[in-house]
C-alpha positions in Angstrom: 162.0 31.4 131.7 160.3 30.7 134.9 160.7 34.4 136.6 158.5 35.2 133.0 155.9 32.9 134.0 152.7 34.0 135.9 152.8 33.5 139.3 149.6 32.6 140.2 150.0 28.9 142.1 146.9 27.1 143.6 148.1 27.4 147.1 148.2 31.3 146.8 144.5 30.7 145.1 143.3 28.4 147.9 144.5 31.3 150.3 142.2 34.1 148.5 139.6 32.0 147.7 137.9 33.2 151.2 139.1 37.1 151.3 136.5 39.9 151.4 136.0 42.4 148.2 139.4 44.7 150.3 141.5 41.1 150.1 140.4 40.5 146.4 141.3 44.4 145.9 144.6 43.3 147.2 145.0 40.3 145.1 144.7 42.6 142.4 147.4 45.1 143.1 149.5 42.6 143.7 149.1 41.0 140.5 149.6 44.4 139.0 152.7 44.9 140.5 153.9 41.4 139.5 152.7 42.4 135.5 155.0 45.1 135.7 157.4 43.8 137.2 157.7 41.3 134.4 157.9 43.5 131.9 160.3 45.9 133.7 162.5 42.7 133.9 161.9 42.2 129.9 163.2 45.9 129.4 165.9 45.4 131.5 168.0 42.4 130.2 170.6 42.9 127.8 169.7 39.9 125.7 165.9 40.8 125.8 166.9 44.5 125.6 169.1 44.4 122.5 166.3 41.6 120.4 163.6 44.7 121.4 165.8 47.1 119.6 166.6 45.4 116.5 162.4 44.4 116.6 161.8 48.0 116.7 164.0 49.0 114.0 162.7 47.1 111.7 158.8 47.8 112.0 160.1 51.1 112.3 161.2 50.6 108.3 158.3 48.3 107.7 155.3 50.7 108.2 157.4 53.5 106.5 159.8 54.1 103.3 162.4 56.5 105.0 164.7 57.5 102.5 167.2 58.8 105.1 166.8 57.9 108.4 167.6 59.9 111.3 166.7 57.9 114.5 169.6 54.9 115.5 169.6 52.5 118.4 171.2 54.9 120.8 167.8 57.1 120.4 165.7 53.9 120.6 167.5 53.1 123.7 166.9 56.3 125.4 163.4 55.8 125.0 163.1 52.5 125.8 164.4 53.2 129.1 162.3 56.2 129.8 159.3 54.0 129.1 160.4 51.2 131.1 160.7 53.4 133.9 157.5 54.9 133.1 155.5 51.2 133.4 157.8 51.0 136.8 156.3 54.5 138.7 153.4 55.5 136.1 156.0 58.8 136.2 155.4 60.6 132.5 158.5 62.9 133.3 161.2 60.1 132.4 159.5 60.5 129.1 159.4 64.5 129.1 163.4 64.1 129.7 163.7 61.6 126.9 161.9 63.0 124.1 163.6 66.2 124.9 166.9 64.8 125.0 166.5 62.9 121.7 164.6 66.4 119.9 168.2 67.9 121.0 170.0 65.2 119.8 168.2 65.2 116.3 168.3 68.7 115.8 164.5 69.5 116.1 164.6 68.1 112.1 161.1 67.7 111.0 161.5 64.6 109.1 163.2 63.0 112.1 160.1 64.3 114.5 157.8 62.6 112.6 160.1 59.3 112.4 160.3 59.5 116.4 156.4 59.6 116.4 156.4 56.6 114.3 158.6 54.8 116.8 156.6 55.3 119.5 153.4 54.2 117.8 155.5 50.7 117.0 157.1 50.6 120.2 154.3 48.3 121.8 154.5 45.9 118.9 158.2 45.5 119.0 158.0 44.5 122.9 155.1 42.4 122.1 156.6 40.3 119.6 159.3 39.5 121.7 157.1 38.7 124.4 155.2 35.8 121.9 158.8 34.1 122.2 158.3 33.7 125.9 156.3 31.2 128.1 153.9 33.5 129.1 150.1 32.6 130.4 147.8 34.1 127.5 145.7 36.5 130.0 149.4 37.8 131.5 149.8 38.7 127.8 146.7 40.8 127.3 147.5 42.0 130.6 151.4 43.0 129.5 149.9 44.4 126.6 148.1 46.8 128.4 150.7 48.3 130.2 152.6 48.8 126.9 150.0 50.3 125.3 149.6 52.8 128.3 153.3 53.6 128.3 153.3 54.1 124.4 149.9 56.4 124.9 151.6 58.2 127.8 155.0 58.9 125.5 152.8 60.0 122.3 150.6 62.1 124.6 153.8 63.5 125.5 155.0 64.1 122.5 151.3 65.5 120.8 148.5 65.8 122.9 145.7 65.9 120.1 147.4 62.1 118.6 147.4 60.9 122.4 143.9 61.9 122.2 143.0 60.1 119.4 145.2 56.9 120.6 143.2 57.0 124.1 140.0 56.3 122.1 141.5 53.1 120.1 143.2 52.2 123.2 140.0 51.8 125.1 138.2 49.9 122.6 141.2 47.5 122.7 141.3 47.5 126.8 137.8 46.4 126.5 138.7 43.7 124.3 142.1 42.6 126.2 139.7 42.4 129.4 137.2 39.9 127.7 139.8 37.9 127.0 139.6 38.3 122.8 143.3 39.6 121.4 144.0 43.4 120.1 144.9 42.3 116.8 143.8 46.0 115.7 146.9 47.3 118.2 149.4 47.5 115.4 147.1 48.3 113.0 145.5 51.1 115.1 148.7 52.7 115.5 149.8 52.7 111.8 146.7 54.0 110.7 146.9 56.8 113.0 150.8 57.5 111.7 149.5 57.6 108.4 146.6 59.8 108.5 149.1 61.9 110.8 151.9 62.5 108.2 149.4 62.6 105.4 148.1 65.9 107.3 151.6 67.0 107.5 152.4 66.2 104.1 149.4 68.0 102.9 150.2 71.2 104.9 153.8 71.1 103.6 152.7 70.5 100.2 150.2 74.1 100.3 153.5 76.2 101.8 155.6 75.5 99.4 153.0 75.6 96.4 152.5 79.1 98.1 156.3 79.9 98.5 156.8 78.5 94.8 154.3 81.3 93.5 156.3 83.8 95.1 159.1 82.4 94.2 157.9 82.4 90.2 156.5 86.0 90.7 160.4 87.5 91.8 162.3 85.3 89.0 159.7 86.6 86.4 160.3 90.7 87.8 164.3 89.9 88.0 164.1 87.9 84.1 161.8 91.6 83.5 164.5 93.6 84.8 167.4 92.2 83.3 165.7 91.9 79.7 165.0 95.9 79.7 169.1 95.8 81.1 170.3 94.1 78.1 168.2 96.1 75.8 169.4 99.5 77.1 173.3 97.9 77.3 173.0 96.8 73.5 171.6 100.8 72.5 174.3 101.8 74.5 176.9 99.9 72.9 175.6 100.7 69.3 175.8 104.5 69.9 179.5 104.0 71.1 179.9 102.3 67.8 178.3 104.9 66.0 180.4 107.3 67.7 183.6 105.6 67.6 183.1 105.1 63.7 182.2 108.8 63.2 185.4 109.8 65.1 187.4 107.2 63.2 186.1 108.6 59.6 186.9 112.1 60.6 189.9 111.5 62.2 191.8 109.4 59.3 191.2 111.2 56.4 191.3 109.3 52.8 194.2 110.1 50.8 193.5 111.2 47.0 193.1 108.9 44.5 195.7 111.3 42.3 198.1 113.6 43.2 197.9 118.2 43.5 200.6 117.8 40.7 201.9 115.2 38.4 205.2 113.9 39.9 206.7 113.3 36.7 206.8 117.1 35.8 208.8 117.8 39.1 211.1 115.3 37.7 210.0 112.9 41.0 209.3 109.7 41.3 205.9 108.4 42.3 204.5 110.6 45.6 204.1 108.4 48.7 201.0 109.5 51.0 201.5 109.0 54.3 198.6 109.0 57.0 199.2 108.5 60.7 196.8 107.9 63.4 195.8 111.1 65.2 198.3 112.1 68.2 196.1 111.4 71.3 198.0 113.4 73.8 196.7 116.5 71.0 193.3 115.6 71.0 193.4 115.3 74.9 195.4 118.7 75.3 192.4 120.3 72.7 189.5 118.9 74.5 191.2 120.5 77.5 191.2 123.7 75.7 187.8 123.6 75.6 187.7 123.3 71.5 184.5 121.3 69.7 185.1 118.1 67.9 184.9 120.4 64.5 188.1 122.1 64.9 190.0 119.0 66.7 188.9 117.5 63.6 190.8 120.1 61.6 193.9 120.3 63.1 194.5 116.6 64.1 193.7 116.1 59.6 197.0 118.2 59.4 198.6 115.8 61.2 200.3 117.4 63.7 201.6 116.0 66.8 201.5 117.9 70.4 205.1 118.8 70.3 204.5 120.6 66.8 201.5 122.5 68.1 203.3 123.9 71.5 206.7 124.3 70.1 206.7 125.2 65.7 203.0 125.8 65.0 202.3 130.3 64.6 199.2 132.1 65.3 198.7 132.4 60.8 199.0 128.8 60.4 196.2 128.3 63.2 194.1 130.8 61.2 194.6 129.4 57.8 193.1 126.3 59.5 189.3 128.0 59.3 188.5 127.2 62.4 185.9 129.3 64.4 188.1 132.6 65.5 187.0 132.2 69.6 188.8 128.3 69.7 191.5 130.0 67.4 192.1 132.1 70.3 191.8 129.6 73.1 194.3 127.2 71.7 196.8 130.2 70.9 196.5 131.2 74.3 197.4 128.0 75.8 200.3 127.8 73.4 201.8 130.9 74.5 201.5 130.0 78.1 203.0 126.9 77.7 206.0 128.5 75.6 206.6 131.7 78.2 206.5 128.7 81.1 209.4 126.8 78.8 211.2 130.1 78.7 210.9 131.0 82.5 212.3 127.4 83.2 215.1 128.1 80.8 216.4 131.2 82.2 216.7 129.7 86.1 
């Protein structure tokens, strides 16, 4: 672990000790370069990479109960690698790329938004954890620190401007702290507070849209239950008057037999009389309505119980009379009669 290990030696401290303010500026830079070349290194082994993953996972599912989770290690490792590059060249558009790449790759799902926003507020956590495991001076900690809590700022400025706005003023608070040498304890802290109070906002607006879209909602189910209420009413009216009607037609179209016979069979020297009552012909009570004849007289001459055939063919203009039926339908139906008997006999002669 000796590449992880600050590389400040007394020779090279013997060598600055005499600089000017421009060869202690350089110091600096250098030492910059050095801090982020260290933790580029960290984000770059497979071995370091793959114990940063599983890390992040988990506090991932520690600081939040996701019932179905959307974001998997081949997310996490896109963005791990657009924010290692990031603490490389200070370049925010590796994280533009990422984030847009892994919105794609989730589907712009709203749950899974929120869950990325979550991972970036962990990320720094994750890496620092790991880093505890190494033999690293303790102000090259603070100072590694800082660069992961610029790149996760950066990514969730990225992502939300107002939350990176909000992180920027924790963030400095904590820089202030790092630089006195006292440990950002708050870090993780800072960052799941500001999740929280972030998807309690979202939770909250959700929770009003659909309360509104629920009363909408309740308003068209009660109109439709409304509707189909006054349906059912009229259908059951409807269905009584056909009942009504049916029962009418029924009574006046199967007339009851006498309890006694015109004429005592035992005078005619005949056995007991048999009365026999068929159902009414409905071809002749079609071929009447067609006629044009009321339900009175089709009444009349269906009770004699005559079929179509007998009406076209056997039936004379007296027998139609004697039926005392009204003297226009009398007419009507005789007419069709004879037309139907002067087509058979035009047939008949070809």
């Amino acid at each position: 672990m000796n590449e992880m290990m600050s590389p400040e030696t007394d020779s090279y401290r013997s060598q600055t000790g005499s600089h000017d303010s421009s060869g202690q500026g350089f110091y600096m830079l250098r030492k910059d370069s050095e801090r982020r070349l260290t933790l580029v290194q960290l984000l770059t082994r497979n071995e370091d990479v793959t114990r940063v993953i599983e890390t992040w996972m988990i506090f991932i599912h520690r600081d939040a109960t996701i019932s179905n989770p959307k974001l998997t290690r081949e997310h996490l490792m896109i963005l791990l690698k657009a924010l290692r590059e990031y603490v490389q060249e200070q370049d925010t558009s590796y994280i533009k790329d990422a984030l847009d790449k892994v919105k794609e790759m989730l589907e712009y799902d709203h749950t899974a938004l929120i869950e990325l926003q979550l991972a970036l507020y962990v990320f720094q956590e994750a890496v620092s954890f790991n880093l505890k495991n190494r033999d690293i001076q303790p102000h090259w900690m603070f100072a590694l620190d800082n660069l992961l809590r610029s790149a996760t700022q950066a990514a969730i400025t990225v992502l939300s401007p107002e939350l990176g706005a909000n992180l920027a003023g924790d963030g400095q608070i904590e820089g202030d702290a790092a630089t006195s040498g006292v440990p950002s304890t708050n870090s993780g802290k800072s960052a799941t507070g500001e999740f929280r109070k972030s998807v309690n906002a979202e939770i909250r607006k959700q929770l009003e849209s659909y309360e509104d879209e629920n009363l909408i909602l309740l308003q068209q189910l009660l109109d439709v239950e409304r509707s189909y209420n006054e349906l059912l009413k009229k259908t059951i009216a409807d269905k009584k008057l056909q009942i009504e009607v049916i029962q009418q037609l029924s009574s006046a179209s199967w007339p009851i037999a006498p309890t006694s016979p015109p004429f005592s069979s035992s005078s005619m020297g005949l056995g007991p009389s048999v009365v026999i009552n068929e159902p009414p012909d409905e071809a002749l009570v079609n071929w009447l309505r067609q006629c044009a004849i009321d339900t009175h007289a089709i009444e009349k001459i269906v009770s004699e119980q005559y079929t179509l055939e007998d009406l076209k063919e056997l039936v004379t203009y007296e027998q139609l009379i004697s039926l005392n039926i009204r003297g226009g339908m009398v007419c009507r139906v005789w007419r069709a009669i004879q037309t139907h008997r002067a087509r058979r006999q035009s047939k008949g002669k070809r």
